[in-house]
Backbone as XML, in Angstrom:
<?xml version="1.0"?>
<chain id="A" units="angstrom">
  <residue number="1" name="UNK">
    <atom name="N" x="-3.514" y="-16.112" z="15.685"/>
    <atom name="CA" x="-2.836" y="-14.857" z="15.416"/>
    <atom name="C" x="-1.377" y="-14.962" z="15.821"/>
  </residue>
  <residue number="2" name="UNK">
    <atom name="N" x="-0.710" y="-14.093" z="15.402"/>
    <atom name="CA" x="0.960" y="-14.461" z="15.137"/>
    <atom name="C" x="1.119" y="-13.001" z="15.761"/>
  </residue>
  <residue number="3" name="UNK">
    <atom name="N" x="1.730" y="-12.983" z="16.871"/>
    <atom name="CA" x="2.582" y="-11.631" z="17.515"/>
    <atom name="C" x="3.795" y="-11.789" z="16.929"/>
  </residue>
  <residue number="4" name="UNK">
    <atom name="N" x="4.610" y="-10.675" z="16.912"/>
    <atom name="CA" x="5.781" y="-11.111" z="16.483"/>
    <atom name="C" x="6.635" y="-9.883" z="17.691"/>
  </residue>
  <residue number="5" name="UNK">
    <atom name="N" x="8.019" y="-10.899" z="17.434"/>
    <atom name="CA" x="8.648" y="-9.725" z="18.476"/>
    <atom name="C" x="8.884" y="-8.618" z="18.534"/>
  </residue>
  <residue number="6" name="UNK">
    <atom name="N" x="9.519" y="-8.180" z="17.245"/>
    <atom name="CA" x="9.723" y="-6.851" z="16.636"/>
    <atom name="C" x="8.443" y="-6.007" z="16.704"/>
  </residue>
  <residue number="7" name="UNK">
    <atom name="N" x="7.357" y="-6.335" z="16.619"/>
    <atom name="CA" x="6.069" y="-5.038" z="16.493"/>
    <atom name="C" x="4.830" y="-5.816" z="17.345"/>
  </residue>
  <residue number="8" name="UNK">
    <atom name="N" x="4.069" y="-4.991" z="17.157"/>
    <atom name="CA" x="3.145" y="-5.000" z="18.554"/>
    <atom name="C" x="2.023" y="-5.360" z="17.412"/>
  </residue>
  <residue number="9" name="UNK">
    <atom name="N" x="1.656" y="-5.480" z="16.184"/>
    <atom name="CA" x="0.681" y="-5.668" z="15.048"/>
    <atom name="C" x="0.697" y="-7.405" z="15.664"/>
  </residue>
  <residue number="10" name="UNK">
    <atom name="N" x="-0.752" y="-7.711" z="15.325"/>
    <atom name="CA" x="-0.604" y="-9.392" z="15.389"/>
    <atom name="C" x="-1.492" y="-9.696" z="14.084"/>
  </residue>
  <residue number="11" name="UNK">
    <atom name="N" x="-0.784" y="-10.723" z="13.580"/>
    <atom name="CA" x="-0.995" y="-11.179" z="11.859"/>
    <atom name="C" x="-1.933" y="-12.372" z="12.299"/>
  </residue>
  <residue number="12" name="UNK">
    <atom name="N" x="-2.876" y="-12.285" z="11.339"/>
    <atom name="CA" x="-3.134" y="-11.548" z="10.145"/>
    <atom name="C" x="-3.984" y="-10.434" z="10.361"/>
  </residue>
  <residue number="13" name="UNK">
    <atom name="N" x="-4.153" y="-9.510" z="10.141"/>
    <atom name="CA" x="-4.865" y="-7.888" z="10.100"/>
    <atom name="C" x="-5.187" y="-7.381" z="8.545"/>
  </residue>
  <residue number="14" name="UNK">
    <atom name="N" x="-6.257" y="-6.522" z="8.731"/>
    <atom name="CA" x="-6.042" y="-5.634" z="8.008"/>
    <atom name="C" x="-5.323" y="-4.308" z="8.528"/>
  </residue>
  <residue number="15" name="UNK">
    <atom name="N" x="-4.245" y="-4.078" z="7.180"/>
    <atom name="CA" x="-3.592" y="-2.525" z="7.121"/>
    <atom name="C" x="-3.627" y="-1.582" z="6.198"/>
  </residue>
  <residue number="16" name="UNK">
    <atom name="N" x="-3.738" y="-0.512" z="6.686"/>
    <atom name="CA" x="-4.235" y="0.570" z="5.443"/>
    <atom name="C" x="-2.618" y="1.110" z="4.973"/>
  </residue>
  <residue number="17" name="UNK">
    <atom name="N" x="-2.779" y="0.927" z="3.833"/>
    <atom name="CA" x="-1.210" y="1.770" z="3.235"/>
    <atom name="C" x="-1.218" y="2.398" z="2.492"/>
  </residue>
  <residue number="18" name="UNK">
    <atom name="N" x="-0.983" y="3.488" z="2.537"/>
    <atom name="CA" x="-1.223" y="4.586" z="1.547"/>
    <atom name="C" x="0.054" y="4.962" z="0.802"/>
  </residue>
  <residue number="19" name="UNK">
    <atom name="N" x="-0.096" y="5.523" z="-0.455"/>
    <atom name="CA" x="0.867" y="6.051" z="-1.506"/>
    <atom name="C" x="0.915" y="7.048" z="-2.155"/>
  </residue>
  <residue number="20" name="UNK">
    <atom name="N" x="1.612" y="8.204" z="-2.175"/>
    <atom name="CA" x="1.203" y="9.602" z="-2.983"/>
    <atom name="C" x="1.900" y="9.675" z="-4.127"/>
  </residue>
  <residue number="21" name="UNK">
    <atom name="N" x="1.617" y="10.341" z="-5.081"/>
    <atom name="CA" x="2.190" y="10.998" z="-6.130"/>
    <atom name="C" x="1.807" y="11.968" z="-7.208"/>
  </residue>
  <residue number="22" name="UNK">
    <atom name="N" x="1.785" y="12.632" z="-8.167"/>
    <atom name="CA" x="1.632" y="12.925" z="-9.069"/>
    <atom name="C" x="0.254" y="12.588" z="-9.328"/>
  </residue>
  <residue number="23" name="UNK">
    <atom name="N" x="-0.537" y="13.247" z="-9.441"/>
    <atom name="CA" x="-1.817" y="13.074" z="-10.308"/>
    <atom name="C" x="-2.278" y="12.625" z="-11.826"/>
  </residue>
  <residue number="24" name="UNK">
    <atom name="N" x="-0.746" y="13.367" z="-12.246"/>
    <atom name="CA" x="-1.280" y="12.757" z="-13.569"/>
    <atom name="C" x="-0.247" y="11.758" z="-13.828"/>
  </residue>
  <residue number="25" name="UNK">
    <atom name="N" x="0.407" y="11.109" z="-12.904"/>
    <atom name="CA" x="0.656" y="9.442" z="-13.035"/>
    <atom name="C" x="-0.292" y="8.743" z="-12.710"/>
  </residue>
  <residue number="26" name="UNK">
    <atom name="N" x="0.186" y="7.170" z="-13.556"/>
    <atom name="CA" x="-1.182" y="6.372" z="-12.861"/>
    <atom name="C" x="-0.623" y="5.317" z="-11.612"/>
  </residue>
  <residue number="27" name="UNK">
    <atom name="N" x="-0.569" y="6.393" z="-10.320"/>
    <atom name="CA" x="-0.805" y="5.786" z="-9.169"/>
    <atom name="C" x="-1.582" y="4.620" z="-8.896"/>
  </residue>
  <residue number="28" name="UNK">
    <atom name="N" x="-2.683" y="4.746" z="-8.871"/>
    <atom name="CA" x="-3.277" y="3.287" z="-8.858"/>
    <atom name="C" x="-2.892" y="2.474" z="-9.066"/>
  </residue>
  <residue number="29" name="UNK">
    <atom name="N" x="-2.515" y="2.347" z="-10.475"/>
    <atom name="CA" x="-2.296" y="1.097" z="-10.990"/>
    <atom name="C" x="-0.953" y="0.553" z="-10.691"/>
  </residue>
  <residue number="30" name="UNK">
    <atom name="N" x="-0.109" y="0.856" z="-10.676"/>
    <atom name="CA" x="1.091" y="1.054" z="-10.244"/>
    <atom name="C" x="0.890" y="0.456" z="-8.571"/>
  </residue>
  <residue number="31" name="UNK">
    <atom name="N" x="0.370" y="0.948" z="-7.804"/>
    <atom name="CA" x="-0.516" y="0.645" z="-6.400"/>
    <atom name="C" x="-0.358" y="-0.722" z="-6.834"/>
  </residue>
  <residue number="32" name="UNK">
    <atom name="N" x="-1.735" y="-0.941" z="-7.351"/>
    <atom name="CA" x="-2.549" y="-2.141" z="-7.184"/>
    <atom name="C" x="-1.633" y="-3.529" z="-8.038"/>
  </residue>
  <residue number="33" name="UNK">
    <atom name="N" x="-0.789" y="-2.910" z="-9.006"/>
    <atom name="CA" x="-0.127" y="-4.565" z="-9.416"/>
    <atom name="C" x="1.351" y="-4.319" z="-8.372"/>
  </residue>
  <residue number="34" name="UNK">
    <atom name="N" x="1.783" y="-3.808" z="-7.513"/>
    <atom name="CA" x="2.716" y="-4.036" z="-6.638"/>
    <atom name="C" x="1.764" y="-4.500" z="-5.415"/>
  </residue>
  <residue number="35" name="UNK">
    <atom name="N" x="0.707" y="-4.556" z="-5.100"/>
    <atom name="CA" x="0.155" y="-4.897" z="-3.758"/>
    <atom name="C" x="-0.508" y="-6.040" z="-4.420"/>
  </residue>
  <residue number="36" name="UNK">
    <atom name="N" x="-0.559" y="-6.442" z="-5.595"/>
    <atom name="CA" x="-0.957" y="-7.913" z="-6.488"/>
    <atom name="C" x="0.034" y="-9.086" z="-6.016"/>
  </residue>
  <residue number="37" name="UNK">
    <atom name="N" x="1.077" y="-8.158" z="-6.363"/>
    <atom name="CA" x="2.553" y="-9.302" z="-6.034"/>
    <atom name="C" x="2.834" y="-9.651" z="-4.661"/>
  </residue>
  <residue number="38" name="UNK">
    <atom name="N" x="2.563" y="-9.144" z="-3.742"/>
    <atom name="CA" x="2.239" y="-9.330" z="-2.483"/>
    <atom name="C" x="1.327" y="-9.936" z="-1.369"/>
  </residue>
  <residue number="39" name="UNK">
    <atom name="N" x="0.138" y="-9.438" z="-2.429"/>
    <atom name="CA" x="-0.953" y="-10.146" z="-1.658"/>
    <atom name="C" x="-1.570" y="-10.674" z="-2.221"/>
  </residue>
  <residue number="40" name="UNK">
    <atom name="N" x="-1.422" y="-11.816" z="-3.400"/>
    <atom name="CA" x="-2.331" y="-12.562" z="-3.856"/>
    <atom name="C" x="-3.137" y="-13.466" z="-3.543"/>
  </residue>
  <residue number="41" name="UNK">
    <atom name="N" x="-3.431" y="-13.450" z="-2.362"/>
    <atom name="CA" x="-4.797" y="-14.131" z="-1.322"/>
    <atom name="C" x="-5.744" y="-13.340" z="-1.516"/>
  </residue>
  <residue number="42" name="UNK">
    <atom name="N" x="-5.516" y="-11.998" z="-1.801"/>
    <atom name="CA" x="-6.285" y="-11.238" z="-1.925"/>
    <atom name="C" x="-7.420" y="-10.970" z="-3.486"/>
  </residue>
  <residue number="43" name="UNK">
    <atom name="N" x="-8.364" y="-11.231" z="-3.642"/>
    <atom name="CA" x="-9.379" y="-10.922" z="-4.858"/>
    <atom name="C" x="-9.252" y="-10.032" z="-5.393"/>
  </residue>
  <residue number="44" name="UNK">
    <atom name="N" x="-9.813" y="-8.608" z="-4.308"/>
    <atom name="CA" x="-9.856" y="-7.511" z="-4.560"/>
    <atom name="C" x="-9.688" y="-6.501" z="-3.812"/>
  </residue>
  <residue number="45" name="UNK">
    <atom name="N" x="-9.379" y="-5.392" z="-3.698"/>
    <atom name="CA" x="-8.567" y="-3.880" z="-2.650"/>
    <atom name="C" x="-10.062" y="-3.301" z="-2.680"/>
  </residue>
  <residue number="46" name="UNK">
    <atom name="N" x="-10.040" y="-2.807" z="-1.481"/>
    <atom name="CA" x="-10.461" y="-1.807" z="-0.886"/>
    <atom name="C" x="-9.731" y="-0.811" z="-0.867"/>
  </residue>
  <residue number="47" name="UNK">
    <atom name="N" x="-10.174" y="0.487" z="-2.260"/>
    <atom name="CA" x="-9.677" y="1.756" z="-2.573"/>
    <atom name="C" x="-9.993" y="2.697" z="-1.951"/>
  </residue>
  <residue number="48" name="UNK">
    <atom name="N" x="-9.171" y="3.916" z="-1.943"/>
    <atom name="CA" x="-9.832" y="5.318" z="-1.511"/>
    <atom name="C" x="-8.568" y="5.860" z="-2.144"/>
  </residue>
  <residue number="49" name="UNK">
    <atom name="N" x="-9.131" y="7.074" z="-2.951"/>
    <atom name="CA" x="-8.513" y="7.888" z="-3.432"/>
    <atom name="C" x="-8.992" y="9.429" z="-2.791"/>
  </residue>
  <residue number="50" name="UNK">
    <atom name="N" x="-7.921" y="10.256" z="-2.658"/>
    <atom name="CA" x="-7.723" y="11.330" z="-2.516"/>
    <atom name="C" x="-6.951" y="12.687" z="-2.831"/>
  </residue>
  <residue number="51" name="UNK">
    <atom name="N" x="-7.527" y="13.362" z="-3.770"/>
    <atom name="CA" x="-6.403" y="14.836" z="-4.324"/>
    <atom name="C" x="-6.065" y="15.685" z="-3.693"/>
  </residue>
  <residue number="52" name="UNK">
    <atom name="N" x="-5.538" y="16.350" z="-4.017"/>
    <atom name="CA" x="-5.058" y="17.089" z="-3.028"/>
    <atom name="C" x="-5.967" y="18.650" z="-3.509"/>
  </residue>
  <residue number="53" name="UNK">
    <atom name="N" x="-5.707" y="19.297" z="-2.700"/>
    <atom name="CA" x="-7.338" y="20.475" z="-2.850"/>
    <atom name="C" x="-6.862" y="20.816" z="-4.343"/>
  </residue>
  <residue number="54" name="UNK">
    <atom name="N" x="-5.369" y="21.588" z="-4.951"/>
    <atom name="CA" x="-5.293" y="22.072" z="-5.614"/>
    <atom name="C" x="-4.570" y="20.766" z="-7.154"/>
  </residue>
  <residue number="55" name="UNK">
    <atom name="N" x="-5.321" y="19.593" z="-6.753"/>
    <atom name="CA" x="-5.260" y="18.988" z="-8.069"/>
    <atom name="C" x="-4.175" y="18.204" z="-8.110"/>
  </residue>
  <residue number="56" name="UNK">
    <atom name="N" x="-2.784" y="18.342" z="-7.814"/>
    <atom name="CA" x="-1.556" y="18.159" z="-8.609"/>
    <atom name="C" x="-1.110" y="16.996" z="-8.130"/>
  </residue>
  <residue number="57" name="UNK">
    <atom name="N" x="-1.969" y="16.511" z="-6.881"/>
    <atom name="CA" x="-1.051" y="15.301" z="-5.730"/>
    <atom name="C" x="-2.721" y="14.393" z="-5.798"/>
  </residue>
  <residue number="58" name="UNK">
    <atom name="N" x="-1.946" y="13.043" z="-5.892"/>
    <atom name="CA" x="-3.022" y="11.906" z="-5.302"/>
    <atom name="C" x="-2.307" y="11.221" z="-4.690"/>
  </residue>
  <residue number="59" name="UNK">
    <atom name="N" x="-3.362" y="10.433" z="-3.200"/>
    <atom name="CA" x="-3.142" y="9.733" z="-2.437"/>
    <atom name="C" x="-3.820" y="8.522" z="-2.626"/>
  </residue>
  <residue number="60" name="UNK">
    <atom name="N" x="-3.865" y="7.388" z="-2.882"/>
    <atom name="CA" x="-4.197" y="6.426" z="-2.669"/>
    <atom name="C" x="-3.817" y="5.244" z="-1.023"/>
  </residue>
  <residue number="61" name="UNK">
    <atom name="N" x="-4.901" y="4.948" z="-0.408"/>
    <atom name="CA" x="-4.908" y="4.140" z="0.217"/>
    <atom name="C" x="-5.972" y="2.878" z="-0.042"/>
  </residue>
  <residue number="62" name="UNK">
    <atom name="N" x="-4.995" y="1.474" z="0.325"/>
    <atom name="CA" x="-5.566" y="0.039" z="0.083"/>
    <atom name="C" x="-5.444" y="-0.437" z="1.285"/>
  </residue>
  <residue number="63" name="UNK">
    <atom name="N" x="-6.462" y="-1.281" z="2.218"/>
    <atom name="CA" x="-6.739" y="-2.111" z="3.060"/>
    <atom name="C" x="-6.566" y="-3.324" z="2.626"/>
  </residue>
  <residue number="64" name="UNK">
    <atom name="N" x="-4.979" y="-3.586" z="3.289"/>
    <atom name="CA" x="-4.462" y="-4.666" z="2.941"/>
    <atom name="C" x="-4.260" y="-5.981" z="3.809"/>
  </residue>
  <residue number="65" name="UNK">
    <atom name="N" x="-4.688" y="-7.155" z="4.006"/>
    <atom name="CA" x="-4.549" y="-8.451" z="5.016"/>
    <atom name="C" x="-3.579" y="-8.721" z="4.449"/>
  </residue>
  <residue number="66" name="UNK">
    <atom name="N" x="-3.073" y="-8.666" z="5.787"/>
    <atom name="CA" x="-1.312" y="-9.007" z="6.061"/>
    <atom name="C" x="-1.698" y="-10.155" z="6.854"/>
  </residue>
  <residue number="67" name="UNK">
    <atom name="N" x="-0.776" y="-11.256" z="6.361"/>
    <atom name="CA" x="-0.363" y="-12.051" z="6.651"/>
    <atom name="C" x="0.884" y="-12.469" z="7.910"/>
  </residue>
  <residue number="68" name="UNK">
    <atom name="N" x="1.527" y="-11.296" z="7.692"/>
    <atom name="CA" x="2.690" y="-11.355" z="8.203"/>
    <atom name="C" x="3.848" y="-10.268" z="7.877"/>
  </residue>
  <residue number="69" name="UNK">
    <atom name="N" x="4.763" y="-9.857" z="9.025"/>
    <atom name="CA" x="5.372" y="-8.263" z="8.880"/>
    <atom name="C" x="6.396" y="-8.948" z="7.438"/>
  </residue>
  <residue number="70" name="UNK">
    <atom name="N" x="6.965" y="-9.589" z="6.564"/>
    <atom name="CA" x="7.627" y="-9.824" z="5.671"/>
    <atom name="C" x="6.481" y="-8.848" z="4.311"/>
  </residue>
  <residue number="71" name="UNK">
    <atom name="N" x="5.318" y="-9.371" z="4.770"/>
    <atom name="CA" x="4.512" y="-9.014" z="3.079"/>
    <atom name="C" x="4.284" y="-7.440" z="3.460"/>
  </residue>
  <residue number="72" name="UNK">
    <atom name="N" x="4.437" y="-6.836" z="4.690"/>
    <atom name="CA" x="4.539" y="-5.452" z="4.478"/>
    <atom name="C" x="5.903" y="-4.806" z="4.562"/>
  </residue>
  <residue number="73" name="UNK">
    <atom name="N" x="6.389" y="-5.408" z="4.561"/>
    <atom name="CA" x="8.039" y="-4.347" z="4.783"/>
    <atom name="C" x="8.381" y="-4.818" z="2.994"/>
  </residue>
  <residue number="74" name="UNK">
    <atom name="N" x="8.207" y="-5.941" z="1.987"/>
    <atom name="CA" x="7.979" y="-6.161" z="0.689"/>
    <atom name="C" x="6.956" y="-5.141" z="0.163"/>
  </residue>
  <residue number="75" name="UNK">
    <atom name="N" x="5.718" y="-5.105" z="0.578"/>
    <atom name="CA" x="5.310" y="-3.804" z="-0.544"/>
    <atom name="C" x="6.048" y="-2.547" z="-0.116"/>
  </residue>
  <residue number="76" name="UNK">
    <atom name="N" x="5.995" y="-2.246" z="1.177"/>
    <atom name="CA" x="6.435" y="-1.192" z="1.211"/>
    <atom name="C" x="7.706" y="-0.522" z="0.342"/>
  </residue>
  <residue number="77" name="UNK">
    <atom name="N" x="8.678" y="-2.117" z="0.427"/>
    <atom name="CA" x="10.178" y="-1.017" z="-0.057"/>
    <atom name="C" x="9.585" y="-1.457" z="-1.613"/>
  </residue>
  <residue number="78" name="UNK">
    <atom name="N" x="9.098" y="-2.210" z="-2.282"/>
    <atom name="CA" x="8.601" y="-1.879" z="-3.601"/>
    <atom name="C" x="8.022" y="-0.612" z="-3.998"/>
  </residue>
  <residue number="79" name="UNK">
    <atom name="N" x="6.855" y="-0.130" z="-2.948"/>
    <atom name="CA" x="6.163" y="1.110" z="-3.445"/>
    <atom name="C" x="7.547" y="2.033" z="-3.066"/>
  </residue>
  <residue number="80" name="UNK">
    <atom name="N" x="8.450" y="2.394" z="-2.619"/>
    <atom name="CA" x="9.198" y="3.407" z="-2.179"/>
    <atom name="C" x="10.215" y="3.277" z="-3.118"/>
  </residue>
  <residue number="81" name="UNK">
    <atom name="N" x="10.609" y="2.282" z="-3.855"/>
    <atom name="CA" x="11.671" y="2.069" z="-5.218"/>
    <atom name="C" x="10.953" y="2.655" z="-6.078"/>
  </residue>
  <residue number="82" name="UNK">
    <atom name="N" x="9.416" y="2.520" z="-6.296"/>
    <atom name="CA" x="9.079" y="3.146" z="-7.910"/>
    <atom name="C" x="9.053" y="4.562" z="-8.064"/>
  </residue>
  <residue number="83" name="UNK">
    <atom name="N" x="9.387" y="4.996" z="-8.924"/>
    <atom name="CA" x="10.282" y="6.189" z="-9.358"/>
    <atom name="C" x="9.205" y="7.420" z="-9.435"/>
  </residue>
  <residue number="84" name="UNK">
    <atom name="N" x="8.150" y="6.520" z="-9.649"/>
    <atom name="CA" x="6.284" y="7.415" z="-9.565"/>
    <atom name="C" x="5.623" y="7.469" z="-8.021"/>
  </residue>
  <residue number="85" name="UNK">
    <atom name="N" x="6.134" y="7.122" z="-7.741"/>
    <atom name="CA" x="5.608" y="6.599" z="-5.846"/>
    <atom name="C" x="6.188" y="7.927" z="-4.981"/>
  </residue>
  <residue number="86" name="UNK">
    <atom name="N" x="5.954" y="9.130" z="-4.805"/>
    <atom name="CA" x="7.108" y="9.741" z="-4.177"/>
    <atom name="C" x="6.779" y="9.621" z="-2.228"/>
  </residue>
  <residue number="87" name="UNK">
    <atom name="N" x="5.908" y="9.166" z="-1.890"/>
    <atom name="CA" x="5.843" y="8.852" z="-0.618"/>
    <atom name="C" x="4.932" y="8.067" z="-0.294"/>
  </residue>
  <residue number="88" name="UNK">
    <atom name="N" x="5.131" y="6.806" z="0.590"/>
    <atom name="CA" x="4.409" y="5.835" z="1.578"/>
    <atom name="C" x="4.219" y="5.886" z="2.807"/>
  </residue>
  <residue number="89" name="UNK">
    <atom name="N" x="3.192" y="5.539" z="3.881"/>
    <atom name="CA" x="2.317" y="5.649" z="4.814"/>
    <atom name="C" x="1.924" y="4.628" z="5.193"/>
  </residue>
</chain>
């Protein structure tokens, strides 16, 4: 396992990262090929989706093995550039 100085996380882990937006965008997918480009060690995500009571907002969170704080501070500012993404977690 890899401590690093900057954060108290030791790699490799799983991390849950979540993404909100728009419901009737397709979050997911959008999700899942930016956390593709990142984590391609990875097969397959562990999903959870969540609406919001009155419909209009989804949350998606993926349990992601990190390797190392570079492949999360990379999805992250990817999911926070896309223009459908309006908040990360």
């Amino acid at each position: 396992m890899e401590l690093t100085k900057d954060s108290a996380i030791e790699f490799p882990c799983d991390f849950p990262i979540k993404a909100m937006g728009l419901s009737t965008d397709p979050i997911e997918n959008i999700f899942t090929n930016i956390a593709r480009k990142h984590f391609p060690h990875m097969k397959s995500f562990n999903i959870k989706r969540q609406e919001s009571s009155g419909g209009n907002y989804i949350s998606i969170t993926i349990i992601m093995e990190a390797l190392n704080r570079e492949q999360l501070d990379n999805v992250y500012r990817d999911l926070s550039a896309h223009k459908k993404i309006m908040m990360t977690l």
